[in-house]
C-alpha positions in Angstrom: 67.6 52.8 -2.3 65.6 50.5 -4.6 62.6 52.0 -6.0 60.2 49.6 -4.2 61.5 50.8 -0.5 60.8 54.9 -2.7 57.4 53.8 -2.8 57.4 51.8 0.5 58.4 55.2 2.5 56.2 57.5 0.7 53.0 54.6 1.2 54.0 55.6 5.1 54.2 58.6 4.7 51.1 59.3 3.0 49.3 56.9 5.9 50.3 59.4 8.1 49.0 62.0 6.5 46.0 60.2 5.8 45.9 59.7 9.9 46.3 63.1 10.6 43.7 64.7 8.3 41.1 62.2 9.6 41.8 63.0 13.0 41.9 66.9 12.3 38.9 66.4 10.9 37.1 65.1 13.9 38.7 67.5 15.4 37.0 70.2 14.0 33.8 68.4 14.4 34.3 68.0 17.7 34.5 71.9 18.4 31.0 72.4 17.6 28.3 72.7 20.0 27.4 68.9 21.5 23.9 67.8 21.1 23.7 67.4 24.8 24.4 71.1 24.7 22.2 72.2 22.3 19.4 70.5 23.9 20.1 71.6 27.4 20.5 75.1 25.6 16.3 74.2 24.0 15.3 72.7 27.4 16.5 76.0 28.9 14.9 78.8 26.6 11.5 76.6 26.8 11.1 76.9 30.4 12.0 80.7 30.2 9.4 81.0 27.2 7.2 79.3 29.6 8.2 81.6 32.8 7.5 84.5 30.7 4.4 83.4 29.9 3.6 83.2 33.7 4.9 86.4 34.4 2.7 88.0 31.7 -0.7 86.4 32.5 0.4 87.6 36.6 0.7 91.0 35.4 -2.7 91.1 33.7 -4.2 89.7 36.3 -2.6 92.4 38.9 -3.9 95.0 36.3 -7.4 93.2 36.7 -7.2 93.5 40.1 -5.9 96.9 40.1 -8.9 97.8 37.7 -11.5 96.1 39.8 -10.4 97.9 43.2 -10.1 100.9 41.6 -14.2 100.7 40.9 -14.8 99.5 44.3 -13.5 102.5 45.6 -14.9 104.4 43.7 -18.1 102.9 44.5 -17.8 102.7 48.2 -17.3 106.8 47.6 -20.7 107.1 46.1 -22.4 104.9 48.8 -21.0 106.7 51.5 -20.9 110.2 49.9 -24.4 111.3 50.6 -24.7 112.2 47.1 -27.1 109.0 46.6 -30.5 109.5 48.0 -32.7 106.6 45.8 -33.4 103.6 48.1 -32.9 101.1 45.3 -30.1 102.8 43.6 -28.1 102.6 47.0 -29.2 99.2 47.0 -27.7 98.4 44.1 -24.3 100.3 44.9 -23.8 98.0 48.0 -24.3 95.1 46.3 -21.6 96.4 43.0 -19.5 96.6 45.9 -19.4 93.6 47.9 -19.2 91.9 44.4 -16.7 93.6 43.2 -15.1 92.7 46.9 -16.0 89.1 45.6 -14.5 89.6 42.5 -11.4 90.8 43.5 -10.8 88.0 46.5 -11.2 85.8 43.5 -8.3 87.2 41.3 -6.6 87.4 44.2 -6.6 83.9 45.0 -5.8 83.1 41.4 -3.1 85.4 41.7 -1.6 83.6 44.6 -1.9 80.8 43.2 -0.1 82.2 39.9 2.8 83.2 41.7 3.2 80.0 42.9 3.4 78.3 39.6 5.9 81.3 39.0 7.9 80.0 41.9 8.0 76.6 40.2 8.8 77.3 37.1 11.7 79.8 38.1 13.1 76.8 40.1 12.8 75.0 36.8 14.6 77.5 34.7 17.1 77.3 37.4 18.1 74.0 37.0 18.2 74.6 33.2 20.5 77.3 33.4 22.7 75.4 36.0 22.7 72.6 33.2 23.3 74.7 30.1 26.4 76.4 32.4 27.7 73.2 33.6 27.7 71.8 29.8 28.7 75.1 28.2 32.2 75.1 30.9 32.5 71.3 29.9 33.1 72.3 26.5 35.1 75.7 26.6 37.3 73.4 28.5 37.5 70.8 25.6 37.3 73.4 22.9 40.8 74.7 24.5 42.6 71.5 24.2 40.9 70.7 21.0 41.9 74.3 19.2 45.6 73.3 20.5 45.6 70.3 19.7 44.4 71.4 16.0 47.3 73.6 15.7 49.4 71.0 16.4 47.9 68.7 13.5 48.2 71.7 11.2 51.7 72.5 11.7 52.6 68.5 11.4 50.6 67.8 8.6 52.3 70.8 6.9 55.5 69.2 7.7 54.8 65.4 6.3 53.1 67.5 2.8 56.6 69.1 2.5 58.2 65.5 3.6 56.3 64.2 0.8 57.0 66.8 -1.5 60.8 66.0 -1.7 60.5 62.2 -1.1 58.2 61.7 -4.7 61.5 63.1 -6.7 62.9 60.3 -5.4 60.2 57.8 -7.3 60.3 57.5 -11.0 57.8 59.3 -13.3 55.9 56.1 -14.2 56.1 54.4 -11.0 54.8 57.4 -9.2 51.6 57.2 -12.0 51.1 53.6 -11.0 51.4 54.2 -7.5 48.9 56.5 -7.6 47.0 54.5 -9.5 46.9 51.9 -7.4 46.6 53.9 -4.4 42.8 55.2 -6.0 41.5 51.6 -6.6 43.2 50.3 -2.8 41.4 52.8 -0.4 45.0 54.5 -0.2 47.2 51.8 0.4 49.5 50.7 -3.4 52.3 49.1 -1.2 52.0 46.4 1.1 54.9 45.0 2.8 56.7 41.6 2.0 57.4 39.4 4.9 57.7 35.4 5.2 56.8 34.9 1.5 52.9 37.0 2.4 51.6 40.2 1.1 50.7 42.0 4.1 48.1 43.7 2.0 46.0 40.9 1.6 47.8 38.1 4.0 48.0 35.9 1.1 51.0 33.4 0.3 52.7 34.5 -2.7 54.5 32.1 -5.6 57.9 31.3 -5.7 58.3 33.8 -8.3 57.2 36.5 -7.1 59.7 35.9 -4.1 62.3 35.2 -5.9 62.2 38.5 -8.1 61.6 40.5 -4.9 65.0 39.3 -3.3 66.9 40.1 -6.8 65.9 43.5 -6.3 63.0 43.9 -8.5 59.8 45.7 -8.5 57.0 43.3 -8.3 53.1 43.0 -8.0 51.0 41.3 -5.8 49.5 37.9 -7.2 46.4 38.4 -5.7 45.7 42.3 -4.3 48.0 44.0 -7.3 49.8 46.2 -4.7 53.1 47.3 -5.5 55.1 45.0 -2.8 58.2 45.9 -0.7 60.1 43.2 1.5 60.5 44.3 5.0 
């Protein structure tokens, strides 16, 4: 095996590893949370920060009203006790009660009213959670294939590393240096194919020279790209 079709089979070889830790890596990236995810999971803990809130200003407001029939009971005792003989001060007791009976229609109302907004914004938080659910079984359901899948890559990139391993004692010392050389300044690729009298590196014609060494067996340059070419 000539030392051009060495470096020919280890250029392939390290394209395929090249393919397979690109791909890995999306993979990886791909096993984290999706934006649509994440922002279902925000749109979701928003409306049950804002159910909360609700819920909280309800339950003050059922304390309030709590509070406020608690004194109208207490005053309705005193008017009808007995105990309160002055004209004006019974006076005044009925009308503490009937507006704290006021009063406490009013909160109710509000209250009423509350609870509906409650209602709302539970069916809102509803349809979040149904989202975030949907989205979160979308993923665990990708994540699966993509965790196999990255074992796969693993285990086959492992293999081509040790491929590689054996197949550079087959290149000589100071071709392997300019190989890698070239393969730094090339974006990867120091060997480019030879075919009808065109580096496939940079699809351009090559001389007659260049050719003609080729087909005696000798390791030549590209013209034009400098890749290290191989006929094929």
């Amino acid at each position: 095996m000539s030392q051009a079709q060495v470096l020919y089979d280890l250029q392939q070889i390290d394209n395929e590893i090249r393919a397979e830790k690109q791909r890995l890596g999306e993979v990886l990236r791909l096993q984290k949370e999706p934006a649509a995810l994440l922002a279902a999971r925000e749109r979701a803990a928003a409306a049950r920060a804002d159910l909360q809130q609700w819920q909280a200003q309800h339950k003050d407001l059922t304390l309030e009203i709590a509070s406020v029939a608690e004194k109208a009971r207490r005053s309705e005792e005193r008017l009808y006790s007995g105990s309160v003989k002055n004209p004006k001060e019974l006076t005044d007791l009925q009308n503490e009660v009937e507006a704290l009976g006021r009063r406490r229609a009013a909160l109710e109302d509000d209250a009423l009213l509350m609870m509906m907004e409650i209602d709302e914004r539970k069916g809102i938080l509803a349809v979040a959670d149904d989202e975030v659910a949907s989205r979160a079984g979308e993923f665990t359901d990708a994540s699966a294939a993509l965790r196999q899948e990255q074992q796969t890559l693993a285990l086959h990139l492992n293999s081509l590393l040790e491929k590689r391993g054996r197949h550079v004692t087959l290149a000589e010392p100071a071709l392997l240096k300019s190989y890698d050389a070239i393969s730094r300044q090339k974006n990867g690729l120091a060997v480019a194919g030879l075919q009808a009298n065109k580096c496939l590196g940079c699809r351009l014609t090559l001389s007659s020279a260049v050719i003609r060494a080729a087909d005696q067996g000798k390791l030549v340059y590209c013209e034009n790209c400098g890749r290290i070419l191989c006929p094929i």
